[in-house]
NUDOBA-886550 format. One line per field, with one value per residue (C-alpha): residue number from 1; residue in three letters; chain; x, y, z. Coordinates in nm, 2 decimals. Each point is the difference from the previous one (the first is absolute). Layout:
N
num = NUM;...
residu = ALA;...
chaine = A;...
X = X;...
Y = Y;...
Z = Z;...
***
This chain:
216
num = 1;2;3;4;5;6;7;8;9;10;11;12;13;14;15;16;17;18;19;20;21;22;23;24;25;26;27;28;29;30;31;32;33;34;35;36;37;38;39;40;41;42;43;44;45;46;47;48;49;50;51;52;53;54;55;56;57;58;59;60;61;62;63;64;65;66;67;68;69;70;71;72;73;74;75;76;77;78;79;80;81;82;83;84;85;86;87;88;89;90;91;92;93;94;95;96;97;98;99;100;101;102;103;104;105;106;107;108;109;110;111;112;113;114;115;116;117;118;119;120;121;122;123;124;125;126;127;128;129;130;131;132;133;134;135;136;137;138;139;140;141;142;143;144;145;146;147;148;149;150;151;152;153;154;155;156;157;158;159;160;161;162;163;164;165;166;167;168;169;170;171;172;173;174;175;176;177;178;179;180;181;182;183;184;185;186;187;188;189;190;191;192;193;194;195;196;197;198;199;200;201;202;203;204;205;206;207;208;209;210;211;212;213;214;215;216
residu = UNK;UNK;UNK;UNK;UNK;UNK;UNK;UNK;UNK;UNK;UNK;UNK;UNK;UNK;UNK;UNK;UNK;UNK;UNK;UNK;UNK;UNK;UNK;UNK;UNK;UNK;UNK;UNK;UNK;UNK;UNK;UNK;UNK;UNK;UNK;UNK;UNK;UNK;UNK;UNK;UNK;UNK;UNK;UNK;UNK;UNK;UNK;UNK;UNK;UNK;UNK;UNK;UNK;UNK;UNK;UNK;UNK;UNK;UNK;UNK;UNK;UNK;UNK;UNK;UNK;UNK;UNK;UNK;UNK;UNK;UNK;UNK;UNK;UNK;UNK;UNK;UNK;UNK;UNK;UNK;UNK;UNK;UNK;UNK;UNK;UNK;UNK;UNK;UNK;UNK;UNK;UNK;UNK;UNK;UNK;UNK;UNK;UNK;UNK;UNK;UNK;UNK;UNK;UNK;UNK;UNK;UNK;UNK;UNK;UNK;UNK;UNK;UNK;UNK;UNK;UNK;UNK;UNK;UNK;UNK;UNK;UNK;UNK;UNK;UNK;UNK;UNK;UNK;UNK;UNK;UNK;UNK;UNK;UNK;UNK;UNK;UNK;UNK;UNK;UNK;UNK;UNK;UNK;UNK;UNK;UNK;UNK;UNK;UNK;UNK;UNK;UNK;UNK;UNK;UNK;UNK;UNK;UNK;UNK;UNK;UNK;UNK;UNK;UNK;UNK;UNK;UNK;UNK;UNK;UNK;UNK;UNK;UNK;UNK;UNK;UNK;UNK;UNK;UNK;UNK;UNK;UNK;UNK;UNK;UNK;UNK;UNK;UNK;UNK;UNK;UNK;UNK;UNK;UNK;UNK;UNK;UNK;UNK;UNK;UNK;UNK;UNK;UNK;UNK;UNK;UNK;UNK;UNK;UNK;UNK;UNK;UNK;UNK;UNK;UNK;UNK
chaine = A;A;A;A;A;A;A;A;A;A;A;A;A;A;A;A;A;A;A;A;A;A;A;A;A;A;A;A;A;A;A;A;A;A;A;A;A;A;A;A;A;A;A;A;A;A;A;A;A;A;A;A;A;A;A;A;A;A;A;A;A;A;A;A;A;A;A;A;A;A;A;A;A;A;A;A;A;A;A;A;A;A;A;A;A;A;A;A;A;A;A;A;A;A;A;A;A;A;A;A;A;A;A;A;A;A;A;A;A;A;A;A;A;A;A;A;A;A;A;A;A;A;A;A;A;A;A;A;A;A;A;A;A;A;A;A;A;A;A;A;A;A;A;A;A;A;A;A;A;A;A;A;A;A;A;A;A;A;A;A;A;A;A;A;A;A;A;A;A;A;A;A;A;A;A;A;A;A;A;A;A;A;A;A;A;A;A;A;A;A;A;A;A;A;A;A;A;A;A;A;A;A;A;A;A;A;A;A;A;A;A;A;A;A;A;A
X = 0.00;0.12;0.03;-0.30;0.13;0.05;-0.22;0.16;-0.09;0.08;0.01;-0.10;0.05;0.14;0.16;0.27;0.11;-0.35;0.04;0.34;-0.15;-0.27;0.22;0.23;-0.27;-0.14;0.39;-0.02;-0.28;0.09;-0.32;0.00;0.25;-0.04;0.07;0.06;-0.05;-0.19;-0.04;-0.29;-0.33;0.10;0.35;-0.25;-0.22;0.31;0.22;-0.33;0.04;0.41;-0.03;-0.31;-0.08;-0.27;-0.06;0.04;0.01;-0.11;0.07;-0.34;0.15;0.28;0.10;-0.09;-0.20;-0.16;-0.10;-0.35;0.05;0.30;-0.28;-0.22;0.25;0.20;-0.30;-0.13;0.28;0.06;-0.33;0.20;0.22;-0.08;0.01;0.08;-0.06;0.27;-0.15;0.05;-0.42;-0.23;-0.33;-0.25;0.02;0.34;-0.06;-0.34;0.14;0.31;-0.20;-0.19;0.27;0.10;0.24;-0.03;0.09;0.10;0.29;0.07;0.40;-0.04;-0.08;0.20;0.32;-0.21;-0.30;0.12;0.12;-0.34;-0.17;0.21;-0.10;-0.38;-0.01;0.21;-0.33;-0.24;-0.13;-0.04;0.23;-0.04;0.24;-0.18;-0.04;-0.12;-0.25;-0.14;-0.05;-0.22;-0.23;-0.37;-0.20;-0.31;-0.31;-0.14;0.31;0.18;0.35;0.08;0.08;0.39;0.01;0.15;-0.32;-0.24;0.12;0.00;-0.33;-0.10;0.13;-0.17;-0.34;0.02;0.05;0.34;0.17;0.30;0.20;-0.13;0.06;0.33;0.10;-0.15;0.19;0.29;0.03;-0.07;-0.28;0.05;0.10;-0.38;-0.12;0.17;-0.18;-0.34;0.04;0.02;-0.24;-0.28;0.15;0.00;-0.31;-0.15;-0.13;0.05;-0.12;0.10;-0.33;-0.05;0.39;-0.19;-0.31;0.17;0.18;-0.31;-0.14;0.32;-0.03;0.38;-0.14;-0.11;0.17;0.16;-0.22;-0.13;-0.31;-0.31
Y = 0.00;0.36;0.24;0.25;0.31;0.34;0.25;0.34;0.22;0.42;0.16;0.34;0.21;0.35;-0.09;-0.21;-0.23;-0.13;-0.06;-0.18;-0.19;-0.12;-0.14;-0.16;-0.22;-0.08;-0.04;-0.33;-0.17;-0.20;0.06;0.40;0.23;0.37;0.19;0.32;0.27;0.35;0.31;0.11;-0.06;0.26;-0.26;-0.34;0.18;0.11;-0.34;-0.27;-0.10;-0.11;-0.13;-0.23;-0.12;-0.23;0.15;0.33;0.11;0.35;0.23;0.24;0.31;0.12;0.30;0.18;-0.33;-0.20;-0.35;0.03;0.22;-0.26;-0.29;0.18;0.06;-0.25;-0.27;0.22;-0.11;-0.32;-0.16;-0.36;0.16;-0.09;0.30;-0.04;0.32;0.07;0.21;0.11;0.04;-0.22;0.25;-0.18;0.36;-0.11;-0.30;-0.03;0.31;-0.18;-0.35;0.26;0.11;-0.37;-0.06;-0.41;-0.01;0.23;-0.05;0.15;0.12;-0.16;-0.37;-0.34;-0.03;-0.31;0.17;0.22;-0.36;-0.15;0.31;0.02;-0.38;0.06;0.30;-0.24;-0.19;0.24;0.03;0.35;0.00;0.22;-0.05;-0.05;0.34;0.10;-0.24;0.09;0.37;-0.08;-0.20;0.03;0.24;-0.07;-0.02;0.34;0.19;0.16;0.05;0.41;0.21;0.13;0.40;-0.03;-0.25;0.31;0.24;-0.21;-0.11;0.36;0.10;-0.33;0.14;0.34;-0.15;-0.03;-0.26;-0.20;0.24;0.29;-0.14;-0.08;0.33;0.17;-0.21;-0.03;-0.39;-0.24;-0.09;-0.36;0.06;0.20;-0.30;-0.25;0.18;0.06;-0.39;0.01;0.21;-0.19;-0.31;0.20;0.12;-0.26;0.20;-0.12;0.29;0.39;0.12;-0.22;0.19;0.34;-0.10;-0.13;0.32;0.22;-0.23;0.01;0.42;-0.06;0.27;0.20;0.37;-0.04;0.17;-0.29;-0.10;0.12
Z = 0.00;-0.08;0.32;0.02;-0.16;0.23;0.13;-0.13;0.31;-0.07;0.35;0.00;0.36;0.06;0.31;-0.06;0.24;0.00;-0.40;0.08;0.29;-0.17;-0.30;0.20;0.13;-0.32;-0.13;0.26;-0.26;-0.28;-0.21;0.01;-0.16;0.11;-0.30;0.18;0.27;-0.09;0.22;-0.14;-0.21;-0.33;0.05;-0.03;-0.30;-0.22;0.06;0.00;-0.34;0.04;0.33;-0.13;0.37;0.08;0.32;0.16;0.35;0.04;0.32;-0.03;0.11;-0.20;-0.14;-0.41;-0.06;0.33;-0.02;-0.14;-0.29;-0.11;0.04;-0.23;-0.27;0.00;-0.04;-0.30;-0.21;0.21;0.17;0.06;0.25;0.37;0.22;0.38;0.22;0.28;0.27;0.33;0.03;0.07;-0.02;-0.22;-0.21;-0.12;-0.06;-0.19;-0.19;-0.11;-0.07;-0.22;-0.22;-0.09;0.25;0.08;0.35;0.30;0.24;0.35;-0.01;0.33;-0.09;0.01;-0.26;-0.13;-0.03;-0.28;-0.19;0.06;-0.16;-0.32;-0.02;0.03;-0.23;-0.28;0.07;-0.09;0.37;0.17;0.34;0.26;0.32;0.33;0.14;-0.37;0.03;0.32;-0.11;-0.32;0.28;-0.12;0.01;0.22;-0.15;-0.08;0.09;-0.33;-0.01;0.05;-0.30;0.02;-0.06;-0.30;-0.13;0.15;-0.24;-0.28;0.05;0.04;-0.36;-0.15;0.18;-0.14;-0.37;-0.06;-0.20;0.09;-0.21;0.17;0.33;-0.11;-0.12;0.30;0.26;-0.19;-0.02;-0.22;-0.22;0.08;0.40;-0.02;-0.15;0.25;0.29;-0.14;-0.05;0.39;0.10;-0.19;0.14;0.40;-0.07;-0.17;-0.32;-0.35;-0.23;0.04;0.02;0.33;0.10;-0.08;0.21;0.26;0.00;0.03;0.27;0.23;-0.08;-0.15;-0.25;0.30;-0.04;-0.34;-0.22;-0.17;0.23;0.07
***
């Protein structure tokens, strides 16, 4: 039989003796080859394509491009890559928000060397993996309780209430047409809404429009 070829895992983390500590334990495995360490997200979007990794652990936080902008553009051009979050939060806001951008799996900085083996192995799979304490956070919901709105989803649903496109919200908050789209995704989801108009009259019936002009 032929050995099982190697996991090509790209480590991307601006702090570095994390990045070299983390590759020295995945050094110890015979069926992974780290193919580098980055210090930053613009870093993992410009140097995706020569790297080719199978796998990419991500540090969230970093600085000119954090973790979940690199998720979303580096699975535009490259949807087979498995993307593993590295965080030092475990608030279900960070976590459901990065499961949101395409990111395959979550990890506390904080867990077991051989955790961050086993979930390079499960996303090769094609199973999500969240660490323990990730887990834990994104408990459910109890019946009838919806998850709370971040500020950020607030405005946005405001400007989709008052009529304004993704492209308009975009231009207005200075981000992304596809970031707008990503979190107008999760409101509906949060709020459990699937059309705009029901956005725009949930809106009016929660007096978001109140004092802007645009109600009665």
């Amino acid at each position: 039989m032929t050995e099982p070829s190697q996991t090509r895992v790209l480590i991307v983390d601006d702090h570095p003796m994390v990045a070299a500590g983390i590759r020295a334990i995945l050094e110890t495995y015979d069926d992974i080859l780290v193919v580098g360490t980055l210090c930053n997200g613009r870093q993992a979007i410009d140097r995706v394509a020569e790297l080719d990794p199978d796998v990419i652990l991500l540090d969230l936080n970093m600085p000119q491009v954090g973790g979940l902008t690199a998720t979303e553009i580096i699975l535009e051009s490259r949807p087979d890559t498995r993307i593993l979050i590295l965080s030092m939060h475990d608030s279900r806001e960070y976590i459901s928000t990065a499961l949101s951008h395409g990111a395959m799996g979550y990890l506390l900085k904080d867990v077991p060397t051989e955790e961050v083996k086993h979930a390079i192995d499960t996303v090769m799979q094609g199973r999500r993996y969240l660490c323990t304490g990730a887990s834990k956070s994104l408990k459910p919901v109890p019946d009838g309780a919806r998850e709370p709105l971040t500020s950020r989803e607030q405005t946005i649903l405001l400007e989709l209430a008052r009529g304004q496109s993704n492209k308009e919200v975009a231009l207005t908050l200075d981000i992304s047409v596809r970031t707008v789209e990503t979190h107008r995704k999760n409101i509906k989801r949060k709020l459990g809404i699937a059309s705009t108009a029901g956005l725009t009259r949930y809106a009016m019936e929660h007096g978001v429009l109140q004092g802007t002009g645009h109600g009665r």
